[in-house]
Each structure stands twice: as C-alpha cells, then as structure tokens.
N, C-alpha and C positions, 0 to 999 in steps of 0.2 A: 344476682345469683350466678350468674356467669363467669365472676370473679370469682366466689369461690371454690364454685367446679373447677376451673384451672389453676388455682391455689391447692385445692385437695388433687388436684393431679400431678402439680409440683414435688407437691411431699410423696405421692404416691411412687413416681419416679424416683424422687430422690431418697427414699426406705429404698426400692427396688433395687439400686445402683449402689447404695450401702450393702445392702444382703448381698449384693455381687461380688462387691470388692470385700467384702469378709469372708465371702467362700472363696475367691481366688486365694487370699492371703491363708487359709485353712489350707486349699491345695497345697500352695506352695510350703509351709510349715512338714505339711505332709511328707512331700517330696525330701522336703531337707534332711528331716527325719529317716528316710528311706536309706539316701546315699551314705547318711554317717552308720548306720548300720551297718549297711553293706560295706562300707569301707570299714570299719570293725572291724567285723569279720574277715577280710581279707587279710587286715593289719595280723591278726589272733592266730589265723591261719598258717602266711607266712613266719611267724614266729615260733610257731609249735613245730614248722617243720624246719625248720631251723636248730630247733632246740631235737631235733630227733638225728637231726644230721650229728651234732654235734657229742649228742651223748653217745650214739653206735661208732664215729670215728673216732672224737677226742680230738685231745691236741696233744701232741707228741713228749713226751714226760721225758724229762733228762734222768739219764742212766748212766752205769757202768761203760768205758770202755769197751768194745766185743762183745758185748749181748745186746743182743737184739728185741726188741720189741713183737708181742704175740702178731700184729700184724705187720709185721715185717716177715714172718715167721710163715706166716699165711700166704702172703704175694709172693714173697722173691723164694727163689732156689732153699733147700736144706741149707739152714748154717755151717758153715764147713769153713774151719783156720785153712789158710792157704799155707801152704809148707812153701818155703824159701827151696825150692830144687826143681826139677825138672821135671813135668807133671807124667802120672804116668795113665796107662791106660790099659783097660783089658778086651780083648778084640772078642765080643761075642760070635760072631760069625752071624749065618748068613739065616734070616727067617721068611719061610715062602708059607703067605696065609690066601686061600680061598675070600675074597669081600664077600662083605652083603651086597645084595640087588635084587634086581626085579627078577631074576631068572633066566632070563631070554638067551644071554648071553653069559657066563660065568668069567670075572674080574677078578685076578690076582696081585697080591703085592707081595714085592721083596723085596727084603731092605737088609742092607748088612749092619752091622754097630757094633762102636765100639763105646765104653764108659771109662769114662774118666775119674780117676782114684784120688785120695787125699794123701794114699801110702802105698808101700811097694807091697808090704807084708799083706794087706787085703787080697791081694789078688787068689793066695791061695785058700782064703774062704770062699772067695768068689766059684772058684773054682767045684766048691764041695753045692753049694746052690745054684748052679747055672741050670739045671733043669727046671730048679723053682722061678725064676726070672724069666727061662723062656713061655714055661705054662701062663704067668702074669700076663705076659706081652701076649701071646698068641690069642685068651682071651680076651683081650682087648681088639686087639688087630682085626680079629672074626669078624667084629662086630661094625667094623667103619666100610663106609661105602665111595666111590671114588672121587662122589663130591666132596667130601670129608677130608679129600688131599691134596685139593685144589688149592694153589695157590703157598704165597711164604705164610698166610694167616695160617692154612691150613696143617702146614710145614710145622709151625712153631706150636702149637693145639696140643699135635703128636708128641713133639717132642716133651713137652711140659707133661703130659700123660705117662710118657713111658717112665720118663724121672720121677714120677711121684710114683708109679706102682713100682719101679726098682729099689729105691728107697723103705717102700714098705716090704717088699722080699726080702733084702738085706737089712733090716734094721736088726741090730745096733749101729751096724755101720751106715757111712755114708757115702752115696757116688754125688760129685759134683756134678756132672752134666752125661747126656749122653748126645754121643754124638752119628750123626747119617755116614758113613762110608758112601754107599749105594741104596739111591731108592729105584724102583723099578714098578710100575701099573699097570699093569697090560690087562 
C-alpha cells in the first residue's frame, strides 16, 4: 500500500506541476496579449496623429508662379512684388507710449519708425492715415511690458505685430516691413 500512496503522489504532483505549467503558459498568453494591444494602440495612435499633422499642414501643392500658398500667406510677411527700383520709405516719426507694469515705477517706450513702401505714390495715402496707424500702434504699445522687449526674440514679436496691424490700417495697400530707427525703454 505504500507503493501506491507514492504512486498517487506521483500523479498528485505531477497534475499539480501540470496545473502550474498551464497557468504559467495562460500567464504568459496573457501577457502577450497585453503588449500586442498596447503596441496597437501606440502603432493607431502614432498614426492618427500623423495623419492629423498631415491633413492641417499638407504637402505643398504646385502653383502658379507668384502666388503663394494660404500658409505661406499666414507665416511670412504680406505678399508684396518687389519693384525693381530703390525701395522707398516713409518716416513715421517718433512714438513715446507709457508700458504696462506693476506700478511702482512707471516704464516708457520710444521708438521712431520708419515703413517701407512697395511704391512712391503710397506715401501720400499714407500720409492721409497716419493718425489711424499711430492709434493701431499705440494700442498695442500700451499694452506690452518691458519684458516683452527683452531681447532680438522680443525685437522681432514687435516688429511682426506692428506690420501686421499697419497692414490692416492700410489695407488695400501694402507696407513691406517696418523698420526700428530708435528704440528707447526707460
């Protein structure tokens, strides 16, 4: 009887180590299961946002010679033909604005400018709107505070701001750039 108490223990053992090694291999199924999901998902993810990138930029469509594309249109400067002559410019003169701040101390800026023309003939519209161009700039100017002029990032911010509100004072016309004479923060 002895033999087959260690005989029924044999088996008993070896069902046991069977059940074992089939929940390990259920684990591991498990597991596999898990990572190919998650890697799915990753795969699904990076592709949707791939495909998000690509439908809000695109890819660049061929065109017409001198027209430009709406996001070209967006990032760089007003499209403006460059005239074959000698660029011209109109000297806004000299703007002195109050900053924002904390109070304590009151911070001024001033800056002279002048804007750069596509044509000579503009200048005398210009001339009839300069009051509306400086009102544009001023409230803007109000509004920035002197970490806001820190630095050429700061410099160039400006600049892209005042071209795009002078731009929209003047439109129909176009200034190609404006440019700093003198800036001054005190």
């Amino acid at each position: 009887m002895a033999q087959d108490d260690l005989d029924e223990e044999k088996e008993t053992d070896e069902t046991a180590e069977a059940a074992l090694a089939a929940q390990a291999a259920q684990k591991k199924k498990k597991k596999t299961k898990l990572l190919m999901a998650v890697g799915g998902l990753i795969a699904l993810l990076l592709i949707g946002g791939a495909g998000t990138f690509f439908a809000l930029h695109g890819t660049p469509q061929p065109q017409a010679e001198g027209v430009e594309s709406e996001d070209e249109r967006s990032l760089a400067a007003p499209a403006v033909p460059i005239k074959s002559g000698a660029p011209v410019f109109y000297a806004l003169g000299d703007i002195l604005v109050n900053l924002s701040g904390d109070g304590k101390r009151p911070s001024f800026l001033k800056v002279r400018i002048a804007l750069e023309l596509n044509d000579a003939k503009d200048t005398a519209t210009l001339d009839t709107l300069k009051p509306r161009i400086i009102d544009y700039f001023q409230g803007y100017l109000r509004e920035l505070r002197v970490e806001d002029l820190r630095g050429s990032a700061g410099l160039y911010r400006l600049r892209e701001e005042l071209l795009a509100r002078v731009n929209e004072a003047v439109a129909p016309l176009s200034v190609r750039d404006v440019l700093f004479q003198e800036i001054l923060v005190q």
